[in-house]
C-alpha positions as CSV (number, residue, x, y, z in Angstrom):
1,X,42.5,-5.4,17.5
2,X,40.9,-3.0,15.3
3,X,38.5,-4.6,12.1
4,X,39.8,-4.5,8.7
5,X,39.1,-1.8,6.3
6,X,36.2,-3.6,4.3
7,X,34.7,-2.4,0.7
8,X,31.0,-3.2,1.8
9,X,29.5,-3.8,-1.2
10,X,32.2,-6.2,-2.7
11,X,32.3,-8.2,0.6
12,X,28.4,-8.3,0.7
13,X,29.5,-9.5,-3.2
14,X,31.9,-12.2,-2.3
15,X,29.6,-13.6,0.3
16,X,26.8,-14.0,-2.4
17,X,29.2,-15.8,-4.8
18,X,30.3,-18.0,-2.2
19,X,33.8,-16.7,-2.2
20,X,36.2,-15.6,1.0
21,X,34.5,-13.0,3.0
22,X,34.5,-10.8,6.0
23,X,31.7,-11.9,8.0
24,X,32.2,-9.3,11.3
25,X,30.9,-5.9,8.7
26,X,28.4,-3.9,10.9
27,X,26.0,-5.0,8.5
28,X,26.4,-8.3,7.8
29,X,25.8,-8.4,11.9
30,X,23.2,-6.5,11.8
31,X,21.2,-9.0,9.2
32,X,22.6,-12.2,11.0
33,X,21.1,-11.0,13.7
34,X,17.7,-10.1,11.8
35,X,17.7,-13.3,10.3
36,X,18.3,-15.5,13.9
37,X,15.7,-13.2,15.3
38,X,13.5,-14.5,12.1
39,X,14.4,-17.9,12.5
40,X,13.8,-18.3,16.2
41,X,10.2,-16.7,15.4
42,X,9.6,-19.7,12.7
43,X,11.2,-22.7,14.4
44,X,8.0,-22.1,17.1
45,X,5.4,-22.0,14.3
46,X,4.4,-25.3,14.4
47,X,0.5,-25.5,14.7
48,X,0.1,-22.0,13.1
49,X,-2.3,-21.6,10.1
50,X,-0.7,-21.9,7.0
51,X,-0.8,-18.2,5.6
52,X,1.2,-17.1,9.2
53,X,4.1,-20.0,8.5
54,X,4.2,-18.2,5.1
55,X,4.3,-14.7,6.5
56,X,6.8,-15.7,9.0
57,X,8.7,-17.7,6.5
58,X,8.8,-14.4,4.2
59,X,10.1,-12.8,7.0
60,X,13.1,-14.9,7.7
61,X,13.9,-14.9,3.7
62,X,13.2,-10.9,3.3
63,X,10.6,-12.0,0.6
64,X,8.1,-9.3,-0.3
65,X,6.2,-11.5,-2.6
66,X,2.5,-10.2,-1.6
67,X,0.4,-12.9,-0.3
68,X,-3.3,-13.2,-2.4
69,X,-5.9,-11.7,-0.3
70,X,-7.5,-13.8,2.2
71,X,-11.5,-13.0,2.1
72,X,-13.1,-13.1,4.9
73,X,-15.8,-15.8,3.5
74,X,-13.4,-18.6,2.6
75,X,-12.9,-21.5,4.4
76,X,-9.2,-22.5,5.9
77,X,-9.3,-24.9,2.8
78,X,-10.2,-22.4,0.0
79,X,-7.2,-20.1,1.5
80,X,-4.8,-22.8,1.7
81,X,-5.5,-23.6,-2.2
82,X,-4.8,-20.0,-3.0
83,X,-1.2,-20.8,-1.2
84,X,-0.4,-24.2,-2.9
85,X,2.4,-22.7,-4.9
86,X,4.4,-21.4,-1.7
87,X,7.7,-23.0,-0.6
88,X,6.8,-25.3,2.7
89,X,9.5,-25.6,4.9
90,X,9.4,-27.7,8.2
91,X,10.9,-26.6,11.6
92,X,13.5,-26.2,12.7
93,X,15.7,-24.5,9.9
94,X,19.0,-22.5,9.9
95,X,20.4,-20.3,8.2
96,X,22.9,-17.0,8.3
97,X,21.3,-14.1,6.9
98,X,18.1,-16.0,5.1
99,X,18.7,-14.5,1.9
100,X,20.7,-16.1,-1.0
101,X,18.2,-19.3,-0.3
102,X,17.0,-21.7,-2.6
103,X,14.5,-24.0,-2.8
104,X,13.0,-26.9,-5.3
């Protein structure tokens, strides 16, 4: 059975607004699997630094908020302060494409 001819950007469009969507696109497979790849690499971060969880966290979510620089004189304390105002999310999470995500 062949796949329906799909407008790309509208579908990517419905699935943002939460509306009826095609979910077997090329693309939207192609950023499932990105995201489960993502997610996978997060759910094992337990005991990593907090600057990694964040990096791999970004990952997952396709955020390219920049990180502030870590100097190589601070303490693990100092850097965590400069990364008090990052989401913290425990392991394990799920999600389909880790975009479209909100947090509080």
């Amino acid at each position: 059975m062949a796949a329906p001819a799909v407008d790309a950007e509208e579908n990517k469009r419905k699935m943002q607004a939460g509306e009826l969507y095609y979910a077997f696109t090329p693309k939207l497979l192609e950023e499932r699997n990105r995201c489960k790849m993502a997610q996978v690499l997060y759910n094992k971060s337990d005991g990593v630094g907090r600057r990694e969880q964040i990096e791999l966290y970004q990952d997952l979510t396709s955020d390219e908020t920049p990180l502030p620089k870590k100097h190589h004189t601070s303490s693990q304390e100092e850097d965590e302060a400069q990364l008090e105002d990052f989401p913290v999310l425990i392991p394990p999470v799920i999600m389909d494409y880790g975009y479209n995500v909100k947090y509080v």
